[in-house]
C-alpha positions in Angstrom: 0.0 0.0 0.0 1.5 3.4 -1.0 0.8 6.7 0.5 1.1 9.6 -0.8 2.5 13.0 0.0 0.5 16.2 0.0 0.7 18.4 -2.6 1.7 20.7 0.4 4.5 18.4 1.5 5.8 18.5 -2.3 5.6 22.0 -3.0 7.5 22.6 0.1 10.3 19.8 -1.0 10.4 22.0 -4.1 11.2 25.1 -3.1 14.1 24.0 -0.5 15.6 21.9 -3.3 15.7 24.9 -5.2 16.8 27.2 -2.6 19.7 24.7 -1.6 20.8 23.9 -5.7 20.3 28.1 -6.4 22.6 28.6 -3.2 25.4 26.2 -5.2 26.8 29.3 -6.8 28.9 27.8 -9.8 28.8 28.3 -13.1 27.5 25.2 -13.9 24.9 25.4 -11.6 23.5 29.1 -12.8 23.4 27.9 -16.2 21.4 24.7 -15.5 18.9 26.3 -13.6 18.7 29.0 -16.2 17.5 26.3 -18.4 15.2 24.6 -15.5 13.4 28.2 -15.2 12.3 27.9 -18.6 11.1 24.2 -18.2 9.0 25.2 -15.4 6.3 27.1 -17.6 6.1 23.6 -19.6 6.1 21.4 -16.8 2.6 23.1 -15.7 1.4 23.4 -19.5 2.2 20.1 -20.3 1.8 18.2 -17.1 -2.4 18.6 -16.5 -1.4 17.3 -12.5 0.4 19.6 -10.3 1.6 16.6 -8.8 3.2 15.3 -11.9 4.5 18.8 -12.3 6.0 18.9 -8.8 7.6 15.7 -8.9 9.0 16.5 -12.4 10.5 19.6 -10.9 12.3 17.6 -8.3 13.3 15.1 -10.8 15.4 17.7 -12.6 16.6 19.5 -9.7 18.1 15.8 -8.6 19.9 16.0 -11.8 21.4 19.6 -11.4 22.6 18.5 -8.3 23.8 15.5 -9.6 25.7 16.7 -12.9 26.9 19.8 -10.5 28.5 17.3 -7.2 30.3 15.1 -10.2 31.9 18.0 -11.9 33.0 19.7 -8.6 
C-alpha cells in the first residue's frame, strides 16, 4: 500500500531543493537552472497534474545537483 504525499509536502520539497541547488553558486549550476526556469512554464502546460509537475520539478533539480557534485 503506497501513501502519498500532500501536494503541500511536495511544493514545500520543491522550493528547498531549489533554494539549496540556487545557493550552489557555480557556473555550472546558474546555467542549468537558467535552463530549469524555462522548463518550469512547460512542466505546468504540459503536465495537466500539479503533482506530476511537482515531482518533475524535483526530478530535474536531482539532476542539477547531480551533474553539479560530479563535476565539482
Amino acid at each position: 500500500m503506497s501513501s502519498h504525499v500532500s501536494i503541500s509536502e511536495l511544493r514545500a520539497t520543491v522550493r528547498r531543493m531549489e533554494e539549496r541547488v540556487r545557493g550552489r553558486g557555480d557556473t555550472l549550476t546558474a546555467g542549468l537552472l537558467i535552463a530549469y526556469d524555462k522548463l518550469i512554464p512547460r512542466f505546468r502546460s504540459d503536465l495537466n497534474d500539479e503533482r506530476h509537475g511537482l515531482l518533475s520539478r524535483g526530478g530535474a533539480l536531482m539532476l542539477i545537483q547531480e551533474v553539479a557534485e560530479a563535476e565539482a
